[in-house]
N, C-alpha and C positions, 0 to 999 in steps of 0.2 A: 378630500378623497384622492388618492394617487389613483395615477395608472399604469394598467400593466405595460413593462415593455418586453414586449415581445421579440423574440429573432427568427426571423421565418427562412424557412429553407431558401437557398441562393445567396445568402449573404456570407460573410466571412469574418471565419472562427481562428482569431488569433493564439499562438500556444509559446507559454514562454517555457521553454525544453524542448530537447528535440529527443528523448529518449522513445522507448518500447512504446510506453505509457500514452505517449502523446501520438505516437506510429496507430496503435489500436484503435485510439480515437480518433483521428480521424479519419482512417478503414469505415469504421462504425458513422460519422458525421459526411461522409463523401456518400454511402447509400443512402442516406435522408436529406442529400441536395446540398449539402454548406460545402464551400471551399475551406481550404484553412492554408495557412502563414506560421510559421515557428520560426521563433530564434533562438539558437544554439552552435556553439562556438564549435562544434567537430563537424568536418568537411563530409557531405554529404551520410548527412545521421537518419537515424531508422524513419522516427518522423519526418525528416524533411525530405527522404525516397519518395514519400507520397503524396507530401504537401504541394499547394499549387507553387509557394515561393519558401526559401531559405532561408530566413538573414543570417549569415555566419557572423557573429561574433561576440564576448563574452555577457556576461547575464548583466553585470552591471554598467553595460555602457548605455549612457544617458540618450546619445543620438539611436542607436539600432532601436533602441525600446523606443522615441518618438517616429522612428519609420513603421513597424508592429503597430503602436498605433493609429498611424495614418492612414493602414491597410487593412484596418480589424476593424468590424460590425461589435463585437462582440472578443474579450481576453479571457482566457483563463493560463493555469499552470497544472504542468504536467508531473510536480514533485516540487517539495517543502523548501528547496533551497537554495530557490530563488534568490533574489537581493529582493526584500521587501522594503525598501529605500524604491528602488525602480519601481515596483507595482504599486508604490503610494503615489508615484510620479504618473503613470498609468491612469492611476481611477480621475488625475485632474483633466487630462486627456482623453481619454477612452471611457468606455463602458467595461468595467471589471466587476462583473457580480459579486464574485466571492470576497472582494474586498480586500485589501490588506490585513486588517486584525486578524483574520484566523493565523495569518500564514505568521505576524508578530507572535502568535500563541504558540502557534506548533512548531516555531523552531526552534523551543526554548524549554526543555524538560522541566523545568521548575514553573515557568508559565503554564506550561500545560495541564500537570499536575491540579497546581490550583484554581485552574478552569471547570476543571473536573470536577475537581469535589464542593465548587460553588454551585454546579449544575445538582448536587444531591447523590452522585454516584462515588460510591468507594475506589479507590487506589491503593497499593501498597505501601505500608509506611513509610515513610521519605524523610532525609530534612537534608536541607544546604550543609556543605562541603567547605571550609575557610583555609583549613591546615591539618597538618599531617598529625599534631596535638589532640585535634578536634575529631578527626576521623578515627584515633584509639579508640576517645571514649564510646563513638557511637558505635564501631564497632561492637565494643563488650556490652555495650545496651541492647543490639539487634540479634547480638549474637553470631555465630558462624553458619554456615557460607551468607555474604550478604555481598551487592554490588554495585561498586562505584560505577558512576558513567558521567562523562561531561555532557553539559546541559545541551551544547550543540551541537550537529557537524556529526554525529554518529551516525550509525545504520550497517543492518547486515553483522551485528557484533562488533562493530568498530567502537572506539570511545567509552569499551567498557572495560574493566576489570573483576571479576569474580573474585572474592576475598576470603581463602579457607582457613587461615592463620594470623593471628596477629603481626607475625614474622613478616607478611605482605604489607604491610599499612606502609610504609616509608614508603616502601618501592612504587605500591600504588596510586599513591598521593604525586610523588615526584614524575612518575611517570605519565597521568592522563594532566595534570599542572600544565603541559607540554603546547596542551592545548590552547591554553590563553583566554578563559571562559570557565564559567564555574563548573562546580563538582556536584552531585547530588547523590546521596547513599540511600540504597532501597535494600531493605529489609526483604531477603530472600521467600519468596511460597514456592512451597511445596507443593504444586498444582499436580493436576490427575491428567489436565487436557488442557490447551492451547485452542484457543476459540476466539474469532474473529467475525466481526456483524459488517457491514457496509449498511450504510444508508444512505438515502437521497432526501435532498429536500431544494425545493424549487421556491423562487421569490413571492409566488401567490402562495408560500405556507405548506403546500400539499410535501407529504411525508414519508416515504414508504422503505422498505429493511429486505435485503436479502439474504435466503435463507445462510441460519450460519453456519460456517465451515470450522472444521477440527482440521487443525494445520502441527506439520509434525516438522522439525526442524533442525537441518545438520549442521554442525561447526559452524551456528549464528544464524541461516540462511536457510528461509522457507526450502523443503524439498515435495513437500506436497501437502494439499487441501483434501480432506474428504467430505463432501456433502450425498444426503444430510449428515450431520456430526452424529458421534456414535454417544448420544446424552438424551434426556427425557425430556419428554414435550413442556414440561415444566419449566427447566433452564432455559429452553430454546428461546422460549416466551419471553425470560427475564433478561435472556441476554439481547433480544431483538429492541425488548423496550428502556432497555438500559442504552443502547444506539440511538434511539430516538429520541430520547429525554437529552441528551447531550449535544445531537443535532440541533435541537429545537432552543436551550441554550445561548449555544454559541451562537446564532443565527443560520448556520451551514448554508450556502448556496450554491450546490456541485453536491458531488460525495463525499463522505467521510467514512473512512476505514475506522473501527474502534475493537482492537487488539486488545483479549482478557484471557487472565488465567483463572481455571477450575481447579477447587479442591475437592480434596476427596469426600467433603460434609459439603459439599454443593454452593458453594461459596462463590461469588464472582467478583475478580478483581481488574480492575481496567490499567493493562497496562501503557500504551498507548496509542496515540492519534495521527491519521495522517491525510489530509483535507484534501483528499485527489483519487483515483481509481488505483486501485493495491491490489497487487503479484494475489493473494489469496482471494480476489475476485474474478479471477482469467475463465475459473471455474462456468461463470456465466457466458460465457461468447458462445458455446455452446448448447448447455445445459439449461437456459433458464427462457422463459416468453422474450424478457430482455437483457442484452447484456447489460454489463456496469458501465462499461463505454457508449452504448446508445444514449445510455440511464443518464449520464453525465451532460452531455449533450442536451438531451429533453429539459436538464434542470437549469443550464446557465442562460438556457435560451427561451425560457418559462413557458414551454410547452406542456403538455398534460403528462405526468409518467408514465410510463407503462406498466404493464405487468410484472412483478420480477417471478414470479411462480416457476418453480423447478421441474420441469417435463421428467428428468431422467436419474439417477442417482450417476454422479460421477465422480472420479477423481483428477486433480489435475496436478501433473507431478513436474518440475521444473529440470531443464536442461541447461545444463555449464558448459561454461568452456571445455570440461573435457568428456563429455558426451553426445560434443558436434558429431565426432566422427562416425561414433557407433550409430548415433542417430541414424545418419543418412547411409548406412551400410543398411541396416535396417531396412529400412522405410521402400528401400529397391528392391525387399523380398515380398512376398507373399507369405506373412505372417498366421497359420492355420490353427496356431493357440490363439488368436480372437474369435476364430468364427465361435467354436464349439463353446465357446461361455459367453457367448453374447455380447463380448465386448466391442466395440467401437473407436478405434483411435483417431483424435484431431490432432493433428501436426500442427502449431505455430512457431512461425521463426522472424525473429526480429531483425534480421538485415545487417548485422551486426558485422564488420569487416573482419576483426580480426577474434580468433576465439581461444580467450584466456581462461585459464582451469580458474573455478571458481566466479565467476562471470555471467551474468543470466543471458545467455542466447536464444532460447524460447520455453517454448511450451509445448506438453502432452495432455490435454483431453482424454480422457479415458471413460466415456460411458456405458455404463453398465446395470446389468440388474443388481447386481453385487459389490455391495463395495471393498468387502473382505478378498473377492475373487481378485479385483483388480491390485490393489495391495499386494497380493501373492503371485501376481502376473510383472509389476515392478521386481520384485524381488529376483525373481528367475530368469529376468531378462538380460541381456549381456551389457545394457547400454549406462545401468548406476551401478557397476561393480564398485564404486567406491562408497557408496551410500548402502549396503544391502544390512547395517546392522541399524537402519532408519526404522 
């Protein structure tokens, strides 16, 4: 009979990133007593503004990662892309819950892929990528538009390519090749809606899903979450336990973000995974009993979870580099389109030094009774002039 190990407040929450991700949690882990330690190679990063120590340097140095563990109760990671070489060095060292294999799994699109549909859940059809020969034929098998993307190393639209003519196959092929890492072709859907589950699951097994978001998305990159999603309590269902069948799985120990598209005959297909708190969960810091960053916390450190139950309908709509400015012109007025629709603005901002167009610098909470109001409250506002046909 094992036992539980437990991490009780006061101890300390190792974080390998020093990103946003890792800034929120431990915001959210510093209110429930943990200190925390990050290591991240950029001079005074979001996370390490509020961690108790730093280590500045890069992700796969062998000594910094046994300093983090020297100094850590307790490791986690703050985004997929890590050196999972160090975190396997880590779990002989330290207490790393989540383990190295998921993060082997999810940095690998074709790993993942058939993680997935081991677990019982559909994906889009796929297959490996060898040569620019082999990429014709699949192409005229999947048809047009359909899209290549390297197995690694992508995000945010990076690493892919969108295929609308055979005319692109050469180009395409040569060009993500670059990457030095294989290729995988998905068979294009035609989805209705963009839908993403999070779920939690903790080392004593206990399991729980919050609610899903309709995430709508510019040139690659979330611009905004709406909860609840505008879909039938039917899907909701399938898509909440379609996250937990997958958690349960793999094993998850943290959260897991599990990104799927809707078709128009209510079809769900999982597009992919990401074993850490996800931009289209921020929605919670506000809106929900608990956030996905407490959520996270509660789970590496196998406390009880919380609640995730959604108090408020909101939207949370992302701010770039070039909507620092408006932002904070903004934010010094007295905004009199919130009161009168009941809306509610939360401002977060990640600390972020320098602020480049296209660049996540924070976030907007937007609660509301309405979530079509606020959608039309984005749109009218000065501060996504570049996004208003989102």
């Amino acid at each position: 009979m094992s036992t539980r190990r437990v991490i009780e407040p006061g101890r300390t929450i190792g974080v390998l990133g020093g990103g946003q991700l890792g800034r929120m949690m431990a915001l959210a882990g510093r209110n429930m007593g943990y200190r925390f330690v990050t290591l991240d190679p950029t001079p005074d990063s979001p996370c390490g503004q509020v961690a108790d120590l730093q280590i500045k340097a890069p992700y796969h140095d062998v000594e910094a990662a046994k300093q983090l563990a020297a100094q850590s109760d307790v490791i986690t990671y703050e985004f997929e892309n890590v050196d999972a070489e160090v975190t396997a060095l880590l779990m002989r060292d330290s207490y790393v819950p989540q383990g190295s294999q998921l993060l082997y799994t999810t940095q690998h699109r074709l790993r993942e892929k058939r993680a997935i549909e081991a677990a019982g859940v559909q994906v889009a059809p796929y297959v490996e990528i060898v040569s620019a020969e082999q990429l014709r034929t699949e192409v005229e098998r999947f048809g047009t538009p359909c899209v290549l993307k390297t197995a690694m190393g992508g995000y945010d639209g990076k690493g892919q390519w969108v295929i609308r003519t055979l005319a692109e196959v050469d180009e395409a092929f040569a060009t993500l090749s670059r990457a030095r890492t294989d290729l995988v072709l998905e068979k294009f859907i035609a989805f209705e809606r963009e839908l993403s589950v999070i779920a939690a699951r903790n080392p004593s097994g206990e399991v729980v899903t919050f609610p899903v978001a309709e995430n709508i998305h510019v040139n690659n990159i979330l611009h905004a979450s709406i909860v609840p999603a505008r879909i039938s309590c039917e899907i909701a269902e399938r898509a909440e336990q379609m996250a937990q069948k997958i958690a349960a799985a793999l094993g998850v120990i943290g959260l897991l973000a599990v990104e799927m598209f809707l078709t128009a005959d209510g079809e769900l297909f999982v597009n992919e995974l990401a074993p850490r708190p996800h931009n289209s969960g921020h929605y919670t810091m506000d809106a929900c009993r608990t956030s996905q960053f407490e959520q996270h916390v509660r789970a590496i450190c196998d406390l009880p979870l919380g609640s995730p139950a959604l108090l408020t309908p909101v939207v949370m709509v992302n701010l770039l580099g070039q909507h620092v400015a408006p932002t904070l012109a903004w934010s010094q007025t007295r905004d009199a389109s919130l009161d009168g629709a009941g809306l509610t603005a939360k401002l977060h901002l990640y600390g972020k030094q320098e602020a480049k167009a296209q660049r996540k610098m924070g976030h907007i909470n937007l609660l509301c009774a309405d979530v079509e109001y606020a959608l039309s409250w984005i749109k009218q506002s000065n501060i996504w002039e570049d996004q208003h046909d989102a």
